[in-house]
N, C-alpha and C positions, 0 to 999 in steps of 0.2 A: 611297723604297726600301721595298720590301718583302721582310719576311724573318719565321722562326721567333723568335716570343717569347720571352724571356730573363726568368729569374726576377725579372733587378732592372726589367724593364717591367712588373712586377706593380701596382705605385701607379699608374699612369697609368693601366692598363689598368681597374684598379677605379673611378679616378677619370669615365670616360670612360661608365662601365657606371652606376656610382650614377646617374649624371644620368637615364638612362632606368628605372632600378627607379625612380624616387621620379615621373618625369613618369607611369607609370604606363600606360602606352599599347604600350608593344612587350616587356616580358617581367612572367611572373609570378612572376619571383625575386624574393630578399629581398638589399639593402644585402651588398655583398661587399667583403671587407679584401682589401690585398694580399695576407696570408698565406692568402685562400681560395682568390686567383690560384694563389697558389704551388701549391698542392695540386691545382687543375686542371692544372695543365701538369705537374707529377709525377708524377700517377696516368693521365694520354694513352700512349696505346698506339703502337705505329711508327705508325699509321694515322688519326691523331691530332691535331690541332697548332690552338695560337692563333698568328696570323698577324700580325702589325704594318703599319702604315703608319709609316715615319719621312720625314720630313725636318728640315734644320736641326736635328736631334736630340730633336727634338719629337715623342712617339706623337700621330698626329691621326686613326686608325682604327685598329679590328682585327676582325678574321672569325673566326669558328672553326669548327673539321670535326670532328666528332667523329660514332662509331659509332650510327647509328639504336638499335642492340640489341644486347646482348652476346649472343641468340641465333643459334646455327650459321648458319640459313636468311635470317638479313639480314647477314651480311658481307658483300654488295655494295650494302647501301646504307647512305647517311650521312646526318647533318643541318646545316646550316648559321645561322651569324646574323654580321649585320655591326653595328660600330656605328659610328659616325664619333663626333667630337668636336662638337658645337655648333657651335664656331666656324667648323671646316669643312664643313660641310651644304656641297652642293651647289657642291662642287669638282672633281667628278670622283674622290673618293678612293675612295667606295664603289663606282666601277664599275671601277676599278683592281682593290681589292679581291677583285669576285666575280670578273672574270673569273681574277685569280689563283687562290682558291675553287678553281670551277669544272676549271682547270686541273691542280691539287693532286689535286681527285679522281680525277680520271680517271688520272693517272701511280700511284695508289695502289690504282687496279684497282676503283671505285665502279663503278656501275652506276645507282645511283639516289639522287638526292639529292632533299631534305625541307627545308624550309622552315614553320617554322607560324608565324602572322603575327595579331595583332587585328584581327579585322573591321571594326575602326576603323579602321584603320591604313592609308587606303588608298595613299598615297604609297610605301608599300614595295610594298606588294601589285603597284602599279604595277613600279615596279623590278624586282623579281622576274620580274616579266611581259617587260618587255625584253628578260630574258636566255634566253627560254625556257621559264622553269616557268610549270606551269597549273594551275587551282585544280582541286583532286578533291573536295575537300569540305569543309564547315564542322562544329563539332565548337560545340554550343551553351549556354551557361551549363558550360562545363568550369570555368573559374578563376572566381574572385574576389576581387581588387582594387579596390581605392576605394570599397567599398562597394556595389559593384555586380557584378552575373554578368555574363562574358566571355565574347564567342564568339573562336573560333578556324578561321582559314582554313586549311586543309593544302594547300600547291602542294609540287607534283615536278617536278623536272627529269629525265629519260632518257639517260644520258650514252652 
């Protein structure tokens, strides 16, 4: 099932998320507590929302949609990221996921959805690609992580 994240999904959600801040390959955040969940999902606008995968009462992914810019001229577009859990990779959860995503936006009146991915990262890049978005461009030594500069892919989707 899929549905709106609930504050007490915040541990799992952090839990799910640490594992990729520390592998260091898909974001350039820093280690998040539940109470910083909490604060994402309390500061989300109607336009908004972390997204769950449940079964068996288990969070095994989540998405999230949240605003590209709190400038006028992009409230029609958004950005998204999925994570699944380790142990579910390549269950079919993250394409449940986007297309719910994907879905999400467009009933919320998006127009244009964003995506930025590590250049390394080609397995999502992939993914991504499945669903429709296309890479517009890379964004070079922006972050760094691990000791090393990051590039970054920006793909769009056109809804």
């Amino acid at each position: 099932m899929i549905r709106t994240a609930k504050l007490e999904d915040a541990k799992a959600i952090s839990e799910i998320y640490n594992v990729y801040v520390k592998q260091g390959t898909s974001t350039m955040d820093a280690e998040k507590t539940a109470n910083d969940i909490h604060n994402w999902i309390n500061q989300f606008s109607e336009r908004e929302g972390i997204f769950v995968f449940e079964e068996n009462n288990t969070i095994k992914g989540w998405a999230i949609l949240k605003k590209y810019s709190d400038r006028y001229g992009y409230r029609f577009a958004c950005e998204t990221s999925i994570y699944i859990h380790k142990k579910h990779l390549r269950k079919g959860i993250g394409d449940l996921l986007n297309v719910f995503i994907i879905d999400k936006a467009k009933s919320l009146a998006y127009k244009h959805m964003t995506a930025k991915i590590f250049s390394i990262n080609q397995a999502s890049i992939r993914f991504f690609e499945k669903y429709g978005y296309t890479i517009v461009g890379q964004q070079n030594k922006i972050g760094f992580r691990n000791e090393q500069w990051i590039n970054i892919v920006i793909m769009e989707k056109l809804l």
